[in-house]
C-alpha positions in Angstrom: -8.8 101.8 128.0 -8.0 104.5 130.3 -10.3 105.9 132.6 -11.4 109.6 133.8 -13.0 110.7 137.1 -15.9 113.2 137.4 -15.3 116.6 139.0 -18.1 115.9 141.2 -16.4 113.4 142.7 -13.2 114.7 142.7 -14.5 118.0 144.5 -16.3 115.3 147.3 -12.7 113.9 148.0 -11.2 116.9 148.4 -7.9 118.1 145.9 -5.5 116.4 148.4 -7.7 113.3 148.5 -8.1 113.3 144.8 -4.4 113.6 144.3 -3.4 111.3 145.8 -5.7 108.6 144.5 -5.1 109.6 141.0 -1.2 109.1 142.2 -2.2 105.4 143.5 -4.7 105.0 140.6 -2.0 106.1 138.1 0.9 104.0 139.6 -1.3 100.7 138.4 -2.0 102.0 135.0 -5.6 102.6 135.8 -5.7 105.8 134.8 -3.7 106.9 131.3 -5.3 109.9 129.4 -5.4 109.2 125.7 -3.2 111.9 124.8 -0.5 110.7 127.1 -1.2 107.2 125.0 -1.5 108.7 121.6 1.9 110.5 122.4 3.8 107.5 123.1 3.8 105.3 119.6 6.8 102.9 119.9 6.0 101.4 116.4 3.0 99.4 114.8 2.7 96.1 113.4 0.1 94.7 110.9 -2.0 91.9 112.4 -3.7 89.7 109.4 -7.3 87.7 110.4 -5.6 84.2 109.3 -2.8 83.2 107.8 -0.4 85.5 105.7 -1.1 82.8 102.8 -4.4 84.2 100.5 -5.3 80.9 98.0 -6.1 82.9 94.5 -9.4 85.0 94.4 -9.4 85.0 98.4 -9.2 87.9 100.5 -7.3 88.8 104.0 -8.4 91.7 106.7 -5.1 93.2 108.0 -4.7 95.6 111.2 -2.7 97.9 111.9 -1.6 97.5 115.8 0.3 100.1 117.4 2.7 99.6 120.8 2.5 101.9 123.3 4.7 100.2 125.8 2.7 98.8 128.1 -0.9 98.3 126.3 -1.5 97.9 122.1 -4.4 99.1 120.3 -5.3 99.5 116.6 -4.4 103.0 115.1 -5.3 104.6 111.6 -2.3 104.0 108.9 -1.5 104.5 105.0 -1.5 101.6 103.7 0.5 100.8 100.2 0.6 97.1 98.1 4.1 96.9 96.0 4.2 94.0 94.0 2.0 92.7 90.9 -1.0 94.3 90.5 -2.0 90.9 88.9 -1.1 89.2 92.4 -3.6 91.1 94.6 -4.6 94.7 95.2 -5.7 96.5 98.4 -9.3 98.4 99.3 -11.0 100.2 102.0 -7.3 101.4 103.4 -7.3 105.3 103.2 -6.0 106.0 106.4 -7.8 103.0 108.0 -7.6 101.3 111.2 -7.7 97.8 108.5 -6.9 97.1 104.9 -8.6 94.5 102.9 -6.2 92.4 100.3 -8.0 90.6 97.7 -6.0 88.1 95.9 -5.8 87.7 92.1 -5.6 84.9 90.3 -1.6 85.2 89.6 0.7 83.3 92.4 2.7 85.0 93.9 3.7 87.6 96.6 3.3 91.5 97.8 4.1 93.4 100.4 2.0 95.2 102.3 3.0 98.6 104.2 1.5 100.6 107.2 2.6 103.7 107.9 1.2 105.9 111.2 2.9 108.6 112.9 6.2 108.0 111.5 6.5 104.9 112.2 6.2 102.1 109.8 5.1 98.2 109.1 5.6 95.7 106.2 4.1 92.4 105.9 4.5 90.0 102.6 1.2 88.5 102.0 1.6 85.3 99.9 -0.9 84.4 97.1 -1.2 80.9 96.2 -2.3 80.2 92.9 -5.5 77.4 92.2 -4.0 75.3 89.1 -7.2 73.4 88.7 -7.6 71.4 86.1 -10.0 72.9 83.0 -10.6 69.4 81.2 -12.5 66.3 81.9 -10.0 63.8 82.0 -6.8 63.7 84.2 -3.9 65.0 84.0 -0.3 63.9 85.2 1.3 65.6 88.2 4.2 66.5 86.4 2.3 68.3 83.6 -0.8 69.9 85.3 1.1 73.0 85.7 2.3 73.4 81.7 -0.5 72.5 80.6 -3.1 74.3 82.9 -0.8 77.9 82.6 -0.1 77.3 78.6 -4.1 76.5 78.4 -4.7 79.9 80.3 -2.3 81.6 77.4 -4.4 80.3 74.6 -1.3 78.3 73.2 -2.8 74.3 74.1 -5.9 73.6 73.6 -8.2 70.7 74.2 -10.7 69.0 72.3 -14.4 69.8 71.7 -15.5 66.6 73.9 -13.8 68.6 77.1 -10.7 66.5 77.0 -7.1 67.2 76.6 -5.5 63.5 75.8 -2.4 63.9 78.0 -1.3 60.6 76.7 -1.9 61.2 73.0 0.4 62.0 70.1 1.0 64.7 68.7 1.9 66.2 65.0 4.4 67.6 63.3 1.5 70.3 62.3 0.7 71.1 65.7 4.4 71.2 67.2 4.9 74.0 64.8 1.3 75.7 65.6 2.7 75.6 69.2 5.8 77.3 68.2 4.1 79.6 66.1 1.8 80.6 69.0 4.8 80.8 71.8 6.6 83.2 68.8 3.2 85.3 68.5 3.1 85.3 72.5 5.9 87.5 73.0 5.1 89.2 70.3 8.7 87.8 67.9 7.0 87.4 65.1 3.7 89.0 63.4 0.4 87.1 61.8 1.8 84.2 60.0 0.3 85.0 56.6 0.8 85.4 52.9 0.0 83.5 49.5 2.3 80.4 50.0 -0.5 77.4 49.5 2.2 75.8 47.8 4.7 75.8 50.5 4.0 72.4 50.8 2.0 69.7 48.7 0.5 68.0 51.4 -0.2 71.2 53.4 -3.7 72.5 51.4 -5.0 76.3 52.2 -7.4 75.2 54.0 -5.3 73.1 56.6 -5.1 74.2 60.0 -1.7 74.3 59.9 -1.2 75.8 56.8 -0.1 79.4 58.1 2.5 77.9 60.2 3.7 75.5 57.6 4.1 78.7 55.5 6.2 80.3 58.2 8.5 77.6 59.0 9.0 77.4 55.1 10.2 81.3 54.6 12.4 81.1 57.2 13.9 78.3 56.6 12.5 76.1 60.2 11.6 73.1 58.2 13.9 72.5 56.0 13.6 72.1 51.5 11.8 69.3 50.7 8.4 69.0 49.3 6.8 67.6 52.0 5.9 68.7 55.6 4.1 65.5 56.8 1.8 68.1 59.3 -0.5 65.1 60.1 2.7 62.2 61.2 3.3 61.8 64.6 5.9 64.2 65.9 9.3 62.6 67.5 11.4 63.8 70.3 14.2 64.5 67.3 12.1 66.0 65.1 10.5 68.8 67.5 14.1 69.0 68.8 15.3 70.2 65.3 12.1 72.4 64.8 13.3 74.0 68.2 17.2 74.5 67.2 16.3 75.8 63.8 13.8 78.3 65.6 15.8 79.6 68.5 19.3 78.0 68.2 21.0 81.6 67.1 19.0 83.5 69.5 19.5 81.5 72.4 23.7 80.9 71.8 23.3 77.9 74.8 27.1 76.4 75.1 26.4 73.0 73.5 28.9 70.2 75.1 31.4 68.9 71.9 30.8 65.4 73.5 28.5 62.9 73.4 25.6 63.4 75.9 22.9 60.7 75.4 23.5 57.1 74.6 21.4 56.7 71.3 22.6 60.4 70.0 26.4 59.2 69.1 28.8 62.3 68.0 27.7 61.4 64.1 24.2 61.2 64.2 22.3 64.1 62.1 20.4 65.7 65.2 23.7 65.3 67.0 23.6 69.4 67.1 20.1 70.2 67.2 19.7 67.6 70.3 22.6 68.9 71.7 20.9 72.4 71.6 17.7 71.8 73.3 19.3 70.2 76.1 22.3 72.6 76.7 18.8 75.2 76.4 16.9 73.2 79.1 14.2 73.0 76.4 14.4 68.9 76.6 16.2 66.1 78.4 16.5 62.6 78.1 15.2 59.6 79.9 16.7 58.5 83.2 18.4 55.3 81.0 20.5 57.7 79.5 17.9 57.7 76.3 17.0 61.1 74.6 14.1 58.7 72.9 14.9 60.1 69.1 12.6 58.3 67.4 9.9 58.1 70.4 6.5 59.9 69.4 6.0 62.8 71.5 2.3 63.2 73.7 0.4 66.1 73.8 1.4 65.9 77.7 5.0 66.2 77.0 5.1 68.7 74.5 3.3 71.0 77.0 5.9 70.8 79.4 8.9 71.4 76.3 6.6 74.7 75.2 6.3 75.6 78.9 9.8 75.8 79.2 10.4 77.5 76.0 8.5 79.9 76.6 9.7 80.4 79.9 13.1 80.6 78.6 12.7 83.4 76.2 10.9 85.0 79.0 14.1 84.5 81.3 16.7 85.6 78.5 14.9 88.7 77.9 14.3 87.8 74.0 12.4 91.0 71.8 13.9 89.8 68.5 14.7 86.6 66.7 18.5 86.8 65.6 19.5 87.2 62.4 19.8 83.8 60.5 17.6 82.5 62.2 17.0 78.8 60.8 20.4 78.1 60.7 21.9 74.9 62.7 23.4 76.4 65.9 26.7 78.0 65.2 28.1 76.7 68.1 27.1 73.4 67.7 30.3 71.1 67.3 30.4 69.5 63.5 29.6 65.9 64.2 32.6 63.9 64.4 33.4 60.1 65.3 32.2 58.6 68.2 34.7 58.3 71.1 36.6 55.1 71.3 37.3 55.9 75.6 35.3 53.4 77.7 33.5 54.3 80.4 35.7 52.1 82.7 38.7 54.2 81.1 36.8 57.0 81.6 36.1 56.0 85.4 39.9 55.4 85.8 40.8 58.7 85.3 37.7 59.9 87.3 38.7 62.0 90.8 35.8 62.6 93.1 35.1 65.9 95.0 38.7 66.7 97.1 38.2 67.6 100.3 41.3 69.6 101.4 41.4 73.3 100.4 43.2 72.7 97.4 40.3 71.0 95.6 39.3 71.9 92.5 36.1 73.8 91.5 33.2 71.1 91.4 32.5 71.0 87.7 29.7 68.0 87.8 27.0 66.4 90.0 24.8 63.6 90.4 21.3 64.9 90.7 17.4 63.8 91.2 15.2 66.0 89.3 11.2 66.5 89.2 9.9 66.4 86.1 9.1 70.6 84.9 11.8 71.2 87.3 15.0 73.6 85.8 18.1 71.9 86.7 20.5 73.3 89.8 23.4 75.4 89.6 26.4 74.4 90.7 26.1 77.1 93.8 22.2 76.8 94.2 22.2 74.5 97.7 22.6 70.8 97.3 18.8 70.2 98.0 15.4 72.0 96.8 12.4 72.5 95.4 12.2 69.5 93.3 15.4 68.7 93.1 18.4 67.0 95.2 22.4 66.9 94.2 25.8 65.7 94.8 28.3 68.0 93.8 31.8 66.5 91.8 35.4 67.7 91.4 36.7 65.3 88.7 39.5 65.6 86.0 37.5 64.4 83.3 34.0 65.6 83.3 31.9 64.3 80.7 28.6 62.3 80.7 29.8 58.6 80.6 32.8 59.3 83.0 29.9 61.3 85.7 27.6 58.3 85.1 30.3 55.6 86.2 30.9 57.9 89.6 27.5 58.5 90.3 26.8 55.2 92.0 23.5 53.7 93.3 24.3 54.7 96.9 24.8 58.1 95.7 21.5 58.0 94.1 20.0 56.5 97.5 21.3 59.5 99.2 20.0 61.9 97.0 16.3 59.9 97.0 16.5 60.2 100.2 17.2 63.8 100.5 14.6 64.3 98.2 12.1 62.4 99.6 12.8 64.0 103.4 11.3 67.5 101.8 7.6 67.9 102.2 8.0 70.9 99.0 8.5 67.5 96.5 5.5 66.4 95.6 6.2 63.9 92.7 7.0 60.7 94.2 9.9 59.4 91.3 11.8 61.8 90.0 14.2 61.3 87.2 18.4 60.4 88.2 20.4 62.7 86.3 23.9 63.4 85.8 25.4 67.4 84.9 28.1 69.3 84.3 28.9 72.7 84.7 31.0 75.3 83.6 34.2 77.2 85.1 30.7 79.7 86.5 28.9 77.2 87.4 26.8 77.3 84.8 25.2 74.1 83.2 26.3 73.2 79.8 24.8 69.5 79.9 23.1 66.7 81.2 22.0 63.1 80.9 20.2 60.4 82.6 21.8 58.7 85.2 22.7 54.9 84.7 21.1 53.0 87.4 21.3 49.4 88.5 18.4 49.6 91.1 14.8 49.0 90.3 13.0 52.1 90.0 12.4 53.8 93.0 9.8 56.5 94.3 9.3 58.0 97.8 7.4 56.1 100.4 3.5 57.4 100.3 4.2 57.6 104.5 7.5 59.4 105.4 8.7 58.1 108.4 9.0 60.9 111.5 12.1 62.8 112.0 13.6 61.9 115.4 13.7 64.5 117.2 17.2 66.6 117.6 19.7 66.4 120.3 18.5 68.4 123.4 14.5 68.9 122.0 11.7 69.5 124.8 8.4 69.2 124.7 5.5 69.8 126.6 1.8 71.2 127.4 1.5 74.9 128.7 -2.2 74.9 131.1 -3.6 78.3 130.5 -5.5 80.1 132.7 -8.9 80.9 132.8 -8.7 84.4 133.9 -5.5 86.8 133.6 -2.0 86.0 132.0 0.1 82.3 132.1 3.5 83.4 132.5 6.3 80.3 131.7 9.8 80.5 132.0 10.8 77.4 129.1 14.3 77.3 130.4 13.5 75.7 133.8 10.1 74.7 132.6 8.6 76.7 135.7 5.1 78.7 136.1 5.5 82.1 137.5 2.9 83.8 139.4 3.1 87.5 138.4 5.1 89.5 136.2 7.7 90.6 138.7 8.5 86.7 139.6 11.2 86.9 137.1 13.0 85.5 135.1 10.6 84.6 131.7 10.6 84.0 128.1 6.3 84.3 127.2 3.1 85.0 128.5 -0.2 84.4 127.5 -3.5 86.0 127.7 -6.9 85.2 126.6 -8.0 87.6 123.8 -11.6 88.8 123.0 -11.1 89.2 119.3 -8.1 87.1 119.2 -7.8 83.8 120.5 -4.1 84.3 122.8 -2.0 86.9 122.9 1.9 86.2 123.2 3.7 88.5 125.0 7.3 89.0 126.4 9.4 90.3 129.1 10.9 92.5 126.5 7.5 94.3 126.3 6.5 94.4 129.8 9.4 96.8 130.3 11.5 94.3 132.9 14.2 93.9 130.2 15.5 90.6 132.8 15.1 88.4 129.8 15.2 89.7 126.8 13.0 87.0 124.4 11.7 88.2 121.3 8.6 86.5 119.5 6.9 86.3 116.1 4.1 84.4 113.9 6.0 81.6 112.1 4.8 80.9 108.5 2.9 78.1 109.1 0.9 75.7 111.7 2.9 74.6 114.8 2.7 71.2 113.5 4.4 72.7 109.9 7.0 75.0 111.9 10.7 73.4 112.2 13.9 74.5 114.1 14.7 75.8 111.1 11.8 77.6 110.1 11.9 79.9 113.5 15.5 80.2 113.4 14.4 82.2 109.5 11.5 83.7 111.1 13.6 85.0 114.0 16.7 86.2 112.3 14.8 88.0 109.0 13.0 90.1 111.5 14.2 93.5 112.4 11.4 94.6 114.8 9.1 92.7 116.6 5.7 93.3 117.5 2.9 90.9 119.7 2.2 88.2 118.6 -1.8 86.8 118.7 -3.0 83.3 117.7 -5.7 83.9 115.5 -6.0 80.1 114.6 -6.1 77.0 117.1 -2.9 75.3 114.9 -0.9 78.6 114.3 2.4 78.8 115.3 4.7 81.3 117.2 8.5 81.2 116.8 10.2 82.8 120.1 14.3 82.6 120.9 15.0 83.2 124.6 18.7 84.9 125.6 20.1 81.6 127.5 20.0 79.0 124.4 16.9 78.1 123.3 14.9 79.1 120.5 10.8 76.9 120.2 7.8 77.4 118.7 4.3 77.0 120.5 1.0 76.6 119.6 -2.0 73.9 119.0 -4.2 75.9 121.5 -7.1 74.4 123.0 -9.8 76.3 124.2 -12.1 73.7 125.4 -8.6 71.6 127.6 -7.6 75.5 127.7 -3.9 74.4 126.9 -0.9 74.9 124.5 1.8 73.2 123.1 5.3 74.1 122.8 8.8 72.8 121.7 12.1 74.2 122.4 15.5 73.4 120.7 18.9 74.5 121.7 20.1 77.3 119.7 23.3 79.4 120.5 22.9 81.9 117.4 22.2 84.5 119.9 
């Protein structure tokens, strides 16, 4: 803080006296009025008390720091959320020094903006939604999310015993309650109603399905006959047919002419209404190459089909069932005869990707998929979130001619792809093959025909080596004043004008470290810039910084306000690290640098 002197002691010295020691005092930034300070805003940051990840129902203090060159300090800002209100809203911020975010119970993310003097400061605050189980028993990995969000929505339900039954079947009657709920949800249809008791002889009034059964019966979802059979086990074919006749108009998914699973020939009476749902992304087969027609459905899977049915009319933008509505698909191909091409034929005529620039437009792709994962694009990046693929330029792209190229060692690839990112949870996901349209969009898929065993990811994945060039090492802080390094020769210096370098750190009363840089000391010798990575230091990659470096546009200084945070920092002679892992009681830090010439 700056300092101010008494007149009595200023008329003691004498003016000259005075002068002149306010000129000496001044010269070492002892003395600095606050309106010369207050004056002088270069810009603000916002400083958050812990992570800028909030789990659901939590809640984060943020700061608003502004730089006045040479010394920070918090100053009063507006502060403003844009986002979901359902993700988080902000309190106690009315031209506040800090802002309190509390997180809803959506996942999710806001931003956050500070705005003082002009100058301004946005920080995305990330909310990370609690999908805790509600039921007794357990459920599968792959399921817990449909089920836990669908449960939220009031469309599953469990029983009165606290359970949910992942693994048991379920009914025609309550496939078409589900529909019938997803429908109500966004608000398609009205209150199933009416007198129609005799829709159905073995539907009664008082049945609990009996409203849906009446509805599937006037518009024409469940077909003529006398019976609806509410109480059989639902198949995979059946609920694929309820789904077609529901939503096959509306939707208008490109269904492939050719024959996508192996037990779903060209003739076969779902042979369009299969075709639908998987063209939709509402279903997909087994990695065997199976759709599983005649397989009973379990109250686990159908969960995941409604959650992705209702996502879908969601993502299309549906307000209104199209006209017709019950009809098979119109463009669903007539059934025809099965083809009489091989798949070694088919693999004869096969061309894999070209690699000169005359190659065609990849138009398939073996992939590994996580169950309740939507499948790739053709331009989404090869790997991600639950998914990895293998992009193909062939001739002849159908699904027996992609499963003959799609070899086991492309599949070990891709596992191992898949595997190597920590986002991919589910140890086994399903091989796949697609194919794509001249956009890139997907108009089928399949399983994947596989020789080897079934394979999952290791529980342990094995460390990364490190890259080409890596260092790594232990900063000792010390106990009073700032620790100034210089990375790029991996030398201590002992003041500020001992230049060149990149950080220096400082012991923070409220804080635990501050980072700062030459950039702010106003040397400008080196001109290193830093910021808070996303995550822990262990967490925080190369590539992580390199994103954390390059999507900044301003940077402000940086403060470990954890023991295992990390700060990203790029340095102007090749090097861009990460450092962190303090420890107050060995009073140390740990850093890594990689080469990096994106400067």
């Amino acid at each position: 803080m700056g300092r101010t002197l008494s007149p009595r002691f200023l008329a003691y010295c004498g003016a000259s006296a005075a002068a002149a020691l306010l000129v000496a005092l001044g010269s070492f930034g002892y003395f600095r009025s606050p309106a010369s300070v207050a004056g002088e805003l270069a810009s603000i940051a916002i400083t958050p008390a812990g992570s800028a990840a909030v789990a659901a129902g939590g809640s984060l203090t943020l700061t608003a720091e502004g730089n006045y060159g040479t010394t920070t300090m918090p100053v009063r800002a507006d502060w403003k959320l844009t986002g979901d209100a359902q993700t988080g809203k902000i309190s106690a911020c009315d031209t506040a020094k800090t802002c309190t975010f509390t997180a809803g119970e959506k996942g999710g993310s806001v931003d956050i903006t500070a705005e003082a003097e002009g100058k301004t400061a946005t920080m995305k605050i990330t909310v990370e939604e609690n999908l805790a189980n509600p039921f007794t028993d357990e459920l599968p990995a792959w399921a817990l999310e449909a089920i836990v969000r669908m449960h939220r929505k009031g469309i599953v339900k469990g029983y009165d015993d606290g359970r949910y039954g992942p693994v048991d079947n379920v009914t025609n009657g309550q496939v078409a309650v589900l529909i019938t709920r997803i429908l109500q949800e966004r608000s398609l249809i009205g209150a199933p109603g009416g007198a129609c008791a005799d829709a159905y002889a073995d539907v009664p009034a008082d049945h609990y399905a009996s409203a849906a059964a009446c509805l599937f019966r006037a518009r024409g979802w469940a077909g003529e006959g006398g019976s609806f059979r509410p109480d059989d086990p639902a198949t995979r074919g059946e609920t694929a047919a309820f789904l077609s006749r529901v939503l096959g108009e509306t939707f208008s998914a490109n269904v492939p002419q050719t024959q996508t699973f192996d037990d779903v020939p060209a003739g076969h009476a779902l042979f369009r209404e299969i075709g639908f749902v998987n063209a939709s992304g509402l279903m997909t087969g087994y990695p065997n190459g199976d759709f599983g027609v005649r397989d009973n459905l379990n109250r686990a899977a159908v969960a995941v089909i409604m959650f992705r049915t209702l996502n879908t009319i969601q993502e299309k933008g549906v307000t209104k069932l199209a006209e017709g509505s019950g009809a098979v698909h119109s463009a669903a191909p007539a059934a025809q005869p099965a083809s009489s091409r091989s798949a070694a034929e088919s693999a004869s005529s096969a061309k894999s990707v070209a690699t000169d620039s005359t190659a065609k437009t990849p138009n398939a792709a073996c992939s590994v998929l996580a169950p309740n994962t939507a499948s790739p694009k053709a331009d989404d990046p090869d790997a991600g979130k639950g998914y990895a693929k293998e992009m193909l330029a062939l001739d002849t792209a159908d699904i027996p001619t992609v499963r003959s190229v799609c070899t086991d060692a492309i599949y070990t690839r891709l596992m191992e792809r898949y595997c190597a990112d920590d986002r991919n949870t589910v140890p086994n996901p399903e091989w796949g093959v697609l194919l794509y349209d001249r956009n890139g969009e997907i108009t089928s898929g399949g399983g994947g025909a596989r020789s080897l065993n079934p394979t999952s990811c290791p529980k342990e994945k094995p460390a990364a080596a490190p890259a080409e060039g890596t260092k790594t090492g232990t900063v000792n802080l010390k106990d009073g004043g700032a620790t100034i390094v210089d990375f790029s020769s991996g030398e201590y210096r002992g003041w500020f004008n001992e230049l060149p370098y990149d950080l220096s750190f400082t012991w923070h009363s409220k804080y635990i470290v501050q980072v700062s840089t030459a950039f702010w000391t106003g040397t400008y010798t080196k001109t290193t810039k830093a910021a808070l990575a996303g995550g822990s230091y262990d967490k925080t990659g190369k590539e992580d910084c390199i994103r954390t470096i390059e999507g900044r546009k301003t940077f402000d200084i940086p403060y470990f306000q954890t023991e295992t945070q990390g700060v990203c920092f790029v340095t102007d002679d090749g090097f861009i690290g990460k450092v962190g892992n303090v420890s107050r009681a060995k009073k140390t830090l740990q850093y890594t640098i990689w080469p990096y010439d994106g400067r």
